[in-house]
C-alpha positions, 0 to 999 in steps of 0.5 A, spaced: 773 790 583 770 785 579 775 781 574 774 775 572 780 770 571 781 764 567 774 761 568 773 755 563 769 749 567 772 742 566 766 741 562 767 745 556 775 743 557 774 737 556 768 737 550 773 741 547 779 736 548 775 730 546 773 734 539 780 736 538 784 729 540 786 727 533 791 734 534 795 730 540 802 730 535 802 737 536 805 736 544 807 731 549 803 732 554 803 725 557 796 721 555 794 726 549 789 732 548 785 726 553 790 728 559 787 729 565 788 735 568 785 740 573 782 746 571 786 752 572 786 757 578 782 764 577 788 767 576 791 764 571 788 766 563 791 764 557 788 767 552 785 763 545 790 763 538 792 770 536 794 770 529 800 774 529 798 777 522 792 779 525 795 783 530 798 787 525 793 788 521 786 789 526 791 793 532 796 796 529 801 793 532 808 790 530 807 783 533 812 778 532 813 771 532 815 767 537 818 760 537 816 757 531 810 761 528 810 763 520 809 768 517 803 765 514 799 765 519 803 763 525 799 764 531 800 766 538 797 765 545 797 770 551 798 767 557 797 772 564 797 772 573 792 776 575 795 780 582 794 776 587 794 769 584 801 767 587 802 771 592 809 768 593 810 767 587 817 771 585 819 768 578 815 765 573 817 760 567 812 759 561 813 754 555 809 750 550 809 743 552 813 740 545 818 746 545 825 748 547 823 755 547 821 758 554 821 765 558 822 767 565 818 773 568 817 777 573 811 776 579 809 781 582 804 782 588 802 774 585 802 775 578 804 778 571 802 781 564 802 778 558 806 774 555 806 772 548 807 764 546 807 760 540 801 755 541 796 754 537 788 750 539 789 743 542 797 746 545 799 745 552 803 751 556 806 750 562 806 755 567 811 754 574 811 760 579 818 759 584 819 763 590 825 768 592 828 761 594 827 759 587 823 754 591 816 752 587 809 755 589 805 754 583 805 749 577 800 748 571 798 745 565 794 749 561 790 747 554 789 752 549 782 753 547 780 754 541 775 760 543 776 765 549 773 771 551 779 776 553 778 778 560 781 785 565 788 782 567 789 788 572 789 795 572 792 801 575 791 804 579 789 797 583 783 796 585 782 799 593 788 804 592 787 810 596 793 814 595 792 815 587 797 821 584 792 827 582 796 826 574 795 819 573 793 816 567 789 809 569 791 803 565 788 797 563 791 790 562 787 786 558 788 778 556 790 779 549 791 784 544 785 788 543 782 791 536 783 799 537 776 801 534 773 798 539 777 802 545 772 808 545 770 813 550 764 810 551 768 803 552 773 805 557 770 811 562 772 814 568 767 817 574 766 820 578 761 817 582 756 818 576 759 823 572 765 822 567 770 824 567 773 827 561 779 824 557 782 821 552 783 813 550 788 810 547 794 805 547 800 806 549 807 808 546 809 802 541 815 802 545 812 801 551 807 796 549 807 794 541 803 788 542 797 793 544 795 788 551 795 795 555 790 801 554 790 808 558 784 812 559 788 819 560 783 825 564 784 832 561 785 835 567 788 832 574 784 829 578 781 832 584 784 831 592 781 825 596 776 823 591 773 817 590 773 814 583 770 809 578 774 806 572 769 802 568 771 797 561 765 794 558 763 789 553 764 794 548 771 791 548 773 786 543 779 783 542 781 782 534 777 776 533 770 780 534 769 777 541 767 781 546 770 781 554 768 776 557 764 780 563 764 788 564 769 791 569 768 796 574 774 798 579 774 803 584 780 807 587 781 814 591 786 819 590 791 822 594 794 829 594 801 827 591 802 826 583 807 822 580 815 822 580 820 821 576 822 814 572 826 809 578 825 802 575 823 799 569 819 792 569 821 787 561 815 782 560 820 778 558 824 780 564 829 775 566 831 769 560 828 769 554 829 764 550 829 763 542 832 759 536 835 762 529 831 766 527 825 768 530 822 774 534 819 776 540 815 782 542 817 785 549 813 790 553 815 795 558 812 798 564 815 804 567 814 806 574 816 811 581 819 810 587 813 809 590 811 803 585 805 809 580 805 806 573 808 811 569 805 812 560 809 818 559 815 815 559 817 811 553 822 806 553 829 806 549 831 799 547 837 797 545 841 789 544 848 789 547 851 784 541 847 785 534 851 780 531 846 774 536 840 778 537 837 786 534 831 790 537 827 794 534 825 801 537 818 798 539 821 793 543 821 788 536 827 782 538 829 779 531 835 773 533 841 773 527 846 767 530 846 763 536 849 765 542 846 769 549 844 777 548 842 782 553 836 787 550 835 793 555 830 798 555 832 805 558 828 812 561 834 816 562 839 813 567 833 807 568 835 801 565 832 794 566 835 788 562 832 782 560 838 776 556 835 773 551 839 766 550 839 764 541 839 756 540 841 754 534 838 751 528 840 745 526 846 744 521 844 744 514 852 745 511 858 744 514 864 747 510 872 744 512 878 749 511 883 747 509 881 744 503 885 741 501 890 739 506 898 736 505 900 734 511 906 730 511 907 723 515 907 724 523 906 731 521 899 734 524 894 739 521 889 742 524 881 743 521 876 748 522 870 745 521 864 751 519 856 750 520 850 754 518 843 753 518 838 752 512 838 758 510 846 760 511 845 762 517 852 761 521 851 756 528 857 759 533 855 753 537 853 747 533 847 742 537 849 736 537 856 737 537 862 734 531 864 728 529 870 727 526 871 721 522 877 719 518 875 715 511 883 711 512 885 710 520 891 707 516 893 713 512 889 719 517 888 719 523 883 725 526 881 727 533 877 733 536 882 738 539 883 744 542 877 747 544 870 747 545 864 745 541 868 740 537 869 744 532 876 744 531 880 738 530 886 735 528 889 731 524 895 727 524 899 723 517 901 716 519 903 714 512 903 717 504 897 716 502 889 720 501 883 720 506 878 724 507 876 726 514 868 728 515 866 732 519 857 731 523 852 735 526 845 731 525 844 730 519 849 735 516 856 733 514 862 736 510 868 733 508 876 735 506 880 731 502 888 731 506 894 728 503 899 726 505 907 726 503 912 722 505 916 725 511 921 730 511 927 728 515 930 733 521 936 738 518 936 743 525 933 742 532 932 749 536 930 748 544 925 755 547 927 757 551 934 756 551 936 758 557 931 758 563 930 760 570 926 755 576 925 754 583 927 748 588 921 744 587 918 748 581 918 747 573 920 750 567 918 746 560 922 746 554 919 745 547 924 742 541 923 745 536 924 741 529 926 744 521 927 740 515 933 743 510 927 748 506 927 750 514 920 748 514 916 746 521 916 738 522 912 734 527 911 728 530 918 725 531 921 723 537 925 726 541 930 725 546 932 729 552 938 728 556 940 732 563 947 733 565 947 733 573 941 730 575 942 731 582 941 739 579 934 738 575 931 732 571 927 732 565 921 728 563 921 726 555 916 731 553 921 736 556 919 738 562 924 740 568 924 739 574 928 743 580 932 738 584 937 743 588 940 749 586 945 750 581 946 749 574 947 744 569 944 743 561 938 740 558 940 737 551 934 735 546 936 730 540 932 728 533 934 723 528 941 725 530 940 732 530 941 736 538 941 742 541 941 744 548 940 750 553 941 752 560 938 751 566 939 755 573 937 752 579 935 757 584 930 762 589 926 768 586 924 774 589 917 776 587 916 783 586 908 782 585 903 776 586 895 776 583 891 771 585 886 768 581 878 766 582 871 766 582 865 762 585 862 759 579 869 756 578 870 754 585 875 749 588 878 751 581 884 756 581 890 759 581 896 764 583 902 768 579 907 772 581 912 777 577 920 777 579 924 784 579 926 782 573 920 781 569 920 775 569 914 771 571 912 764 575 905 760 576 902 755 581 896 752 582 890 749 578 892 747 571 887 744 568 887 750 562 894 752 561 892 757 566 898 756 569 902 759 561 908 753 563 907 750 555 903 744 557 895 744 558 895 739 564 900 738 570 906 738 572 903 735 579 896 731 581 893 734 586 887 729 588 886 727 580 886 734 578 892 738 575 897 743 579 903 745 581 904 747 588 910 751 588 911 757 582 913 753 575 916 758 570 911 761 564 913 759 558 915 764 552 921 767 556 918 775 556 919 780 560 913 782 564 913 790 567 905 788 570 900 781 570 894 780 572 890 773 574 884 772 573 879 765 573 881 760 569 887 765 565 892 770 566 895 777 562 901 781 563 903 786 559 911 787 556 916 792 558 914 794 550 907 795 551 905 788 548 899 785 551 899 777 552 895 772 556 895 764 556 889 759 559 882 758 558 878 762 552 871 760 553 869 767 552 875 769 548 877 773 554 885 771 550 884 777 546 887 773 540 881 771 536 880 764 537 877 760 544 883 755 543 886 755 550 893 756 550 899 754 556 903 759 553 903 767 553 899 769 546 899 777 543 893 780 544 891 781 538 890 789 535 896 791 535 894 795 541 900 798 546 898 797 553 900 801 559 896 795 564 892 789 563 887 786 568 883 779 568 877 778 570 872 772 571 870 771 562 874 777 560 880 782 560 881 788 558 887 793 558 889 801 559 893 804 553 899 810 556 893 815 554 887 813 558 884 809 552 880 802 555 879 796 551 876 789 553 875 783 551 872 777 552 864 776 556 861 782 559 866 787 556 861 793 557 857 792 550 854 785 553 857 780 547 863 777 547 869 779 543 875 774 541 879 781 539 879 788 544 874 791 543 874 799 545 871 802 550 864 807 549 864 813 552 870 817 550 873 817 557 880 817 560 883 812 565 888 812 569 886 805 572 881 799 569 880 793 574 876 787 571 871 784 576 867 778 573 862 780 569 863 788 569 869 792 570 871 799 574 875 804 571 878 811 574 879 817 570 884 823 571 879 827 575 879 821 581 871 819 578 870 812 579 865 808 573 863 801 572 860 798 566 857 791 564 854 786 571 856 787 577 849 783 579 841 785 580 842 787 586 849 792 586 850 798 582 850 798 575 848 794 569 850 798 564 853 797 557 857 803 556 862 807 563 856 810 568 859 813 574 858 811 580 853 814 586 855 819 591 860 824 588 867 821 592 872 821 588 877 815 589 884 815 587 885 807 586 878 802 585 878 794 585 873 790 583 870 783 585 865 778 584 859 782 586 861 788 589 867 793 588 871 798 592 875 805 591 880 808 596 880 815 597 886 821 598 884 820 605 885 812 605 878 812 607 875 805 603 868 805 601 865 799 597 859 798 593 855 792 590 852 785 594 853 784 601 851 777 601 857 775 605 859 782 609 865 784 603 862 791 603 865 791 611 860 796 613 858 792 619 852 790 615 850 785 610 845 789 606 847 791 599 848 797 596 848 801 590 852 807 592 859 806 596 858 806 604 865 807 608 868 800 610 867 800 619 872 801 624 877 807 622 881 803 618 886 808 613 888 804 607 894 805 603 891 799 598 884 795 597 882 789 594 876 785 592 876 778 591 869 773 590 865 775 596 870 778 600 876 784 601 882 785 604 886 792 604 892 794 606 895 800 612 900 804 611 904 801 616 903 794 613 898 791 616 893 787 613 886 787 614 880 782 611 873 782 611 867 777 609 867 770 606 871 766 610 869 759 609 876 756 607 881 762 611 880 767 606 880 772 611 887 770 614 885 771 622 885 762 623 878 762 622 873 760 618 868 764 621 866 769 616 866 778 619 862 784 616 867 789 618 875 789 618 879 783 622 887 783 622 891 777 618 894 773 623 902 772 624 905 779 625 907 780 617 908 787 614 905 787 608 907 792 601 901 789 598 895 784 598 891 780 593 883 778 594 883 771 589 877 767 589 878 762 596 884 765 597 888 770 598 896 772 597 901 778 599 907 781 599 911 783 606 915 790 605 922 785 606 920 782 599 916 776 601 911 772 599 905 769 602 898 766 601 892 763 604 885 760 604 883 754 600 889 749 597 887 744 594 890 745 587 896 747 590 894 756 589 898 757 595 904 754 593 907 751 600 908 745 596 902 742 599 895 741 598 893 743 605 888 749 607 891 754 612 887 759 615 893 763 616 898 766 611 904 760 609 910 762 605 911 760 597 917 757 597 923 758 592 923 764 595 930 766 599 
């Protein structure tokens, strides 16, 4: 096969670049139009300019632009790998030089199809071909040519192939979008030896390729067995500025005696990271194909976007981005999906609108301000570049400072004395102001200590809030309070309200302002924890956190502290653990709940009451709190909805919650419809639940009849990526289901435990580190009564109570006095019987049949809660237990 690549000689590159210097504004490269650069490898084409309008009118396609293009005549250039250019190549990333957008694909046998960039004459792209080791093959810089004959990127069947299925339809890949007119019969032929073969010649189905790069030769008739065949594209060919192919094509391929199989996979261009501002749109393309690699025309595609209100797609493949964020766009052939994450930048703020405005706050009273931005055209920014700036027109008067949260959005503002200021909020060149008014202060009529009585821990915490009212009973803030304690050598208490457990026994804590006082009870005693959750992932490594229930619903929390994770009221402390705040013995969760189940996530907890009422505290970057905001909180905060819950699990960026009739709800990033929700969010699917485990990144649920399905990312490489419940493979029903980093596990009636996902480390306990996409059996005979899967690892429990782990070991997770990690079971060491164990991040924690609770693996933040920040490979004892 003859196909030429991206033959353009230095001389004419350099004519052309010397004739179009003066464009030299239009992109950094470093020197100018005038740089030199070297010429690129055969392989690598990037077609001339592509007016997007052109597209529309001259093919029939719906062509977007990409970054930047108008609608006026924006225009694009085609850039494309001809197979076999970069045979290591993996991944590709391509980007105008000057521009923040790029695109990440796919290399397959060294190269890849079409992609559209914003560019025009005089631009430079840069192409960058990585590895599998993400190790980089292949980097160039290319300018965009005024003129260019298109050329045969690929066919299929490739050149040579000798097994070709008898009901193929050949397929031509060409450099740039071409005019239909010029596709003929007589254009694109098909022999064999001189004779043609009769067929039909035509793009494909707009949802596989709108953009009209691809077109297929279908024959009338199948193909004849073990036949030599000639498919030939001539000059006849012109892409939509008239220009001819630049060399006529010839490529030879035999048949075989099979025919084409159902669709196995399904390759985006885009496939892996696209990323657009506000407002712009991009065409995919789709390429379908069988187990055995033959590409499949007669499938089309159905596209779908997994958060419309950050990025829409059309049937075609058209995306339109609406709002700033990161959406996941999937095209799907039955139960085939492949997804591509399109990643929405902001466009610059052009307003910014305050609320409250106006807003009273009285002297040494705060108030908190939302500041909201939208682009030139009112679109809303979610993400604000560059972040606010808060000022204060009259320090003296006003004070304001960034709280809260993320993005610099919210801030607070403090009252010093009666007077007005106004408080401006930036972003760039955009601001927005609010005028605050301050009254005199209001004096202390009553003060109300919550909890009024508390419970901790020999060693442990408990924090206390004073809670002050003026005669109108209104909330009054920013005075000083005094805290008292009556036997020191019980408890003692720090002046913002923290306890701190000496012995046991029992005294008082007694709360004083402007000579108003309050107190409450405080016992000093041990815990019996009913239940323990450990916390965890490895995208927030050396960071994590435990909690455990007592029998009487009340709920302790040790460990990393640096998000309120804990839920004891402060956002930071109580302990410093190497610079970092903890806790390494259990610290009362604030609020004075009753819990009936609690479950642990990375950097935030959920429990549900013995009323139903689902609350979590922590770190709600991605709304994984349920209550409508990305303000962490270290109390417990209702989720919002109103929603009844039988059970609550959290995952790594989202919860999600089982209501007493098997309804699901989630809530956070990665929920199943593949976009972040603040509130629940229902689960699609219509399905029932008698259990609900949240991974990170996906979750898996049990349905009445013992059927296991999983919906959102569990990874590339594991069993689904799905925005709605998929069931999952191989037909077992389960009768329990854990879910962990990547990889999940189910237990069966018989107590046989199979698990299913990535096996990088051994977690699938097969004996083997190959992933898997349907379950395999755990090795070694072992019957569980319980499993539980953690980041890259497991552990389960007999029914005799002995606890067994399996996988990554690096910091102890496994238990066994070692760090070496196992692909099949091992016992944990120290003759403990265990009711139930918790896989966590790095750590591990279970509870013995006598009530007991211990935990090991990584500790320096306290997670294990000895009281110490030391690892142990082997489990230690929490402490303020009997």
């Amino acid at each position: 096969m003859t196909i030429p690549g991206a033959r353009c000689t230095q001389a004419i590159a350099l004519a052309l670049l010397s004739a179009l210097g003066w464009l030299s504004g239009c992109s950094d490269n470093p020197g100018g139009l005038n740089g030199h650069l070297p010429p690129p490898p055969e392989g690598l084409v990037i077609s001339d300019p592509v007016l997007t309008a052109g597209v529309t009118a001259r093919a029939g396609a719906v062509l977007a632009r990409p970054a930047g293009a108008t609608d006026g005549g924006g225009t694009v250039a085609y850039v494309s790998l001809a197979p076999g250019t970069v045979l290591a190549g993996s991944r590709a990333t391509v980007r105008r030089v000057g521009d923040v957008a790029s695109l990440t694909t796919a290399v397959l046998d060294g190269g890849f199809d079409p992609v559209p960039v914003d560019a025009r004459a005089g631009d430079f792209v840069d192409v960058q071909v990585t590895d599998a080791n993400g190790g980089t093959v292949f980097q160039q810089r290319v300018a965009v040519l005024a003129a260019r004959a298109p050329v045969v990127v690929r066919t299929w069947p490739p050149v040579g192939k000798r097994d070709t299925p008898l009901n193929a339809t050949l397929v031509i890949v060409f450099s740039e979008p071409v005019d239909g007119a010029t596709t003929t019969g007589a254009a694109v032929r098909l022999l064999q030896g001189a004779d043609a073969v009769p067929g039909r010649v035509r793009f494909l189905d707009p949802s596989l390729d709108a953009s009209h790069v691809r077109v297929e030769f279908v024959p009338d008739a199948a193909l004849v067995p073990h036949t030599q065949y000639h498919v030939v594209v001539t000059r006849d060919v012109r892409d939509l500025s008239g220009d001819p192919l630049a060399a006529a094509v010839t490529a030879d391929f035999t048949t075989g005696e099979s025919s084409t199989g159902p669709p196995a996979s399904i390759l985006i261009s885009t496939d892996s990271v696209l990323t657009l501002a506000v407002g712009e749109t991009y065409q995919l393309t789709a390429v379908v194909r069988d187990a055995v690699e033959n590409e499949l025309t007669d499938q089309p595609v159905t596209w779908a976007s997994g958060d419309i209100n950050i990025a829409i797609v059309s049937p075609t493949g058209l995306v339109t981005t609406l709002a700033d964020g990161l959406a996941p766009v999937t095209a799907s052939v039955g139960a085939v999906t492949k997804r591509v994450y399109v990643a929405v930048r902001p466009n610059p703020a052009a307003s910014i609108t305050i609320t409250p405005d106006p807003a009273p706050v009285a002297a040494t009273d705060t108030i908190v301000l939302v500041a909201t931005a939208r682009d030139a055209v009112g679109r809303l920014i979610n993400v604000p570049y560059p972040p606010m700036e808060w000022t204060s027109s009259a320090p003296a008067v006003a004070t304001v400072t960034v709280c809260c949260g993320i993005y610099n959005t919210v801030a607070k503002v403090t009252g010093v004395k009666p007077g007005t200021a106004t408080v401006t909020a930036t972003s760039g060149t955009a601001h927005g102001s609010a005028v605050v008014t301050i009254t005199p202060a209001r004096p202390v009529a009553s003060v109300t200590i919550v909890p009024d009585s508390t419970t901790l821990v020999v060693s442990g915490f408990a924090e206390l809030f004073a809670i002050l009212r003026d005669a109108d009973n209104q909330l009054v803030s920013g005075r000083t309070v005094t805290w008292t304690v009556g036997s020191t050598g019980v408890a003692t208490v720090d002046t913002s309200g923290l306890v701190h457990g000496v012995s046991l026994g029992s005294t008082r804590v007694v709360a004083t302002s402007e000579g108003i006082v309050d107190t409450a009870a405080i016992t000093v005693t041990t815990i019996s924890l009913a239940s323990v959750s450990a916390g965890g992932a490895p995208f927030y490594r050396g960071r994590s956190h435990s909690c455990g229930l007592t029998t009487g619903g009340a709920a302790y929390c040790w460990g990393a502290n640096g998000f309120g994770e804990l839920g004891l009221g402060a956002l930071q402390g109580p302990e410093d653990c190497g610079g970092n705040p903890c806790a390494t013995v259990p610290a009362v969760v604030a609020g004075g709940l009753t819990f009936t189940s609690l479950s642990t996530g990375v950097n935030h907890s959920c429990a549900v009451t013995t009323g139903g009422n689902a609350y979590c505290w922590g770190d709600p970057e991605f709304g994984e709190l349920g209550n409508g905001s990305n303000l962490p909180t270290a109390v417990p905060v209702a989720v919002s909805g109103g929603v009844t819950f039988a059970a609550v699990t959290a995952g790594g960026n989202h919860s999600c919650g089982g209501t007493t009739s098997g309804a699901a709800y989630c809530w956070g990033q990665g929920i199943g419809q593949f976009g972040w929700s603040d509130v629940p969010v229902a689960v699609s699917g219509g399905l029932n639940f008698t259990a609900l485990a949240a991974g990170t990144g996906f979750t898996c649920g049990l349905t009445t009849s013992g059927t296991a399905y999983c919906w959102g990312q569990i990874y590339d490489d594991g069993t689904v990526w799905s925005a709605a419940p998929e069931a999952v493979g191989g037909g077992l029903t389960f009768v329990s289901l854990t879910s962990g980093h990547r990889h999940a596990c189910g237990l069966t009636a018989g107590g046989t435990a199979y698990c299913w996902g990535s096996d990088a480390q051994g977690e699938l306990g097969d004996g083997t580190f190959s992933n898997s996409r349907v379950p395999v059996p755990v090795s070694g005979g072992l019957t569980f009564s319980s499993v539980s899967a953690g980041t890259e690892y497991t552990c389960g429990i007999t029914p005799s109570g002995a606890a067994y782990c399996w996988g990554w070991d690096v910091n102890g997770e496994l238990g066994n006095g070692s760090t070496t990690g196992s692909a099949v079971p091992v016992a944990v060491t120290g003759g403990l019987t265990f009711a139930s164990v918790r896989a966590g991040g790095e750590h591990s924690c279970g509870r013995t049949t006598t009530g007991a609770t211990y935990c090991w693996g990584l500790n320096w933040d306290g997670r294990l809660g000895n009281g110490s920040t030391t690892t142990s490979l082997v489990p230690v004892k929490v402490l303020g237990q009997p």
